[in-house]
C-alpha positions in Angstrom: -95.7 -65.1 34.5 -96.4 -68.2 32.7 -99.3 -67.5 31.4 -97.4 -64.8 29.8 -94.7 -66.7 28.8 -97.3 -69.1 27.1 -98.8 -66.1 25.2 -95.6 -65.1 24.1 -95.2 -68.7 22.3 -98.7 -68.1 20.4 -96.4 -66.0 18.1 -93.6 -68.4 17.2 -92.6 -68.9 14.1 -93.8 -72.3 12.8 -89.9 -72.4 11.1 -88.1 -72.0 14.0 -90.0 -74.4 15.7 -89.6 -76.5 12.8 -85.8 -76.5 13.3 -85.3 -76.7 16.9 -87.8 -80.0 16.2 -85.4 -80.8 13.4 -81.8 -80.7 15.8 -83.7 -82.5 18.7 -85.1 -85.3 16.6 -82.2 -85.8 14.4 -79.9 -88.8 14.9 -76.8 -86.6 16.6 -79.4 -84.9 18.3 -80.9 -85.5 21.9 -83.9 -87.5 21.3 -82.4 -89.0 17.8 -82.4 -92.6 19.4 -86.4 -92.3 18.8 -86.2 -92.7 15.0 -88.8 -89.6 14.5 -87.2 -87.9 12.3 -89.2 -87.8 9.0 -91.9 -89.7 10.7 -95.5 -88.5 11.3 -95.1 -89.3 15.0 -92.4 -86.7 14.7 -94.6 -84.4 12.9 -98.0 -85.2 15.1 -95.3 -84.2 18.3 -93.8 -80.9 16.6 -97.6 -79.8 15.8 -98.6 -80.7 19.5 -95.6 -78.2 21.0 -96.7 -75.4 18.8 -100.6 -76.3 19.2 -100.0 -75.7 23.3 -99.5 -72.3 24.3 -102.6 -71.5 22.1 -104.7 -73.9 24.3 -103.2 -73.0 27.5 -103.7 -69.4 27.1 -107.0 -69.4 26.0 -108.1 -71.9 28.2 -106.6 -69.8 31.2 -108.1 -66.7 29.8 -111.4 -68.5 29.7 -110.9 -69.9 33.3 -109.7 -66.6 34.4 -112.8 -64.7 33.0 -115.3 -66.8 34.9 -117.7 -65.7 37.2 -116.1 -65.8 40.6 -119.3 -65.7 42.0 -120.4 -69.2 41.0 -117.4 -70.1 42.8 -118.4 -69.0 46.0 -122.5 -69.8 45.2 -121.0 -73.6 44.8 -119.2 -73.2 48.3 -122.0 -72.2 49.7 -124.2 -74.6 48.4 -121.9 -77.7 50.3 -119.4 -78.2 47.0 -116.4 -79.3 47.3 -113.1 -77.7 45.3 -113.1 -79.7 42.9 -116.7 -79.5 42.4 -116.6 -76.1 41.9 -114.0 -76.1 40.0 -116.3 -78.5 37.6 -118.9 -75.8 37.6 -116.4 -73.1 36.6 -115.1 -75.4 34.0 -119.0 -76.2 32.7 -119.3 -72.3 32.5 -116.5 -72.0 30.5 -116.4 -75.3 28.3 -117.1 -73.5 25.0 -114.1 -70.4 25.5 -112.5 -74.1 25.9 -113.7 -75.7 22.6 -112.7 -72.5 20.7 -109.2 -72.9 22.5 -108.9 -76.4 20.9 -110.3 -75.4 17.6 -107.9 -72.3 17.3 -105.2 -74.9 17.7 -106.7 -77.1 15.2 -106.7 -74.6 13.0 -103.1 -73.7 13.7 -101.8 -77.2 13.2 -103.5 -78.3 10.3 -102.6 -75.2 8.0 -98.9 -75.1 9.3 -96.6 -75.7 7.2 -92.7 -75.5 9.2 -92.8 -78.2 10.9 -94.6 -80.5 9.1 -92.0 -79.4 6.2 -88.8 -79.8 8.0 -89.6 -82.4 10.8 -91.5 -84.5 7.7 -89.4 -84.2 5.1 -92.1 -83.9 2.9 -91.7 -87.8 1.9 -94.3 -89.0 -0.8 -96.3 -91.3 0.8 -95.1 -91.4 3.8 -95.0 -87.4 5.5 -96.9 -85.6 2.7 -99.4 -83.4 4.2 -102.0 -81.2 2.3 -99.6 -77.5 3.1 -97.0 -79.5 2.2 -98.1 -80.3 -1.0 -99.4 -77.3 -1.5 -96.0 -75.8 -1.7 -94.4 -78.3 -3.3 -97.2 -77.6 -6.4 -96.4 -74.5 -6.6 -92.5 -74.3 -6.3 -93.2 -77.0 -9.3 -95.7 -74.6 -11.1 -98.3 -76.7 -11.0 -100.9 -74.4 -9.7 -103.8 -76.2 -10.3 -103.1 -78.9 -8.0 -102.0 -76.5 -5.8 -105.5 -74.8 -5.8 -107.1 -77.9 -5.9 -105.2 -79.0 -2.2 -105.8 -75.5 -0.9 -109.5 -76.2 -1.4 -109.4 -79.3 -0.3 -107.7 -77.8 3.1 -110.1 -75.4 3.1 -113.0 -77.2 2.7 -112.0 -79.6 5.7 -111.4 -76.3 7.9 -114.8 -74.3 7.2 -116.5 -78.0 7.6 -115.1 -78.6 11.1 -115.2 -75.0 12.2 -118.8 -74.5 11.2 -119.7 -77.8 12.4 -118.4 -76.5 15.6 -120.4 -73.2 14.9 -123.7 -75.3 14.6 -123.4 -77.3 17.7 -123.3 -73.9 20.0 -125.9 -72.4 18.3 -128.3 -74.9 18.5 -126.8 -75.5 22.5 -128.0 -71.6 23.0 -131.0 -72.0 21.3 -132.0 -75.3 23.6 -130.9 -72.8 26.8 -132.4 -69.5 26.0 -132.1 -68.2 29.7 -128.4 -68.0 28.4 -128.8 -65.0 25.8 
């Protein structure tokens, strides 16, 4: 059930989260005494709620599709719990690095939050989506295109970074193909 509930939160709309961030972290509201409010703490903490079901259900799904039978070979072997429980984990640690990079992904192109938690402040809580839609509501399209390819750039970098790392891990363990 909560792994359900946490895939169900995968879905939500980066507004809406955007807001209820907004009412809790403004001054009347119930963590207002925190001065986050148009802050990049407050942005960093907004991003890390909506980044968490992603990670959590992946991760789970990743942990859940694990060979039970390494499990029990670790038993046998004299491992403890949480030995095992290392092994599964080493099994699974790169279903686990995709987890966090989905959700790096997620946070760094979103836009809700950062816009009404952040304010959008120049200098301050600017982001790159951020300004990104501020160009073009101004018509300035250029800039626009020239943040979204910055943005861009910095995703495909990180991601095939990522990319390159595995494959040359497979390539070093070929018993693994």
């Amino acid at each position: 059930m909560i792994k359900g509930i946490f895939t169900s939160l995968i879905a939500m709309p980066t507004t809406a989260l955007g807001l209820l961030c907004y009412l809790f972290m403004s001054h009347s509201g119930e963590f207002g005494f925190l001065h986050l409010l148009y802050t990049l703490n407050g942005i960093a903490i907004g991003q890390s709620i909506l980044v968490t079901p992603l990670i959590v259900s992946f991760t789970a799904s990743a942990l859940g599709a694990a060979d039970t039978q390494l499990r029990d070979l670790a038993k046998t072997l004299g491992a403890s719990n949480f030995r095992s429980n290392l092994a599964i984990m080493r099994e699974t640690v790169w279903s686990m690095v995709l987890a966090v990079s989905a959700a790096f992904n997620r946070g760094f192109g979103e836009l809700g939050v950062a816009m009404l938690v952040g304010g959008n402040l120049l200098g301050e809580t600017r982001v790159l989506t951020t300004s990104i839609a501020l160009e073009t509501n101004m018509g300035e399209f250029g800039f626009a295109m020239a943040y979204a390819i910055i943005l861009m750039a910095i995703v495909l970098t990180i991601n095939l970074s990522i990319n390159l790392v595995e494959r040359l891990r497979q390539e070093k363990m070929p018993w693994k193909k």
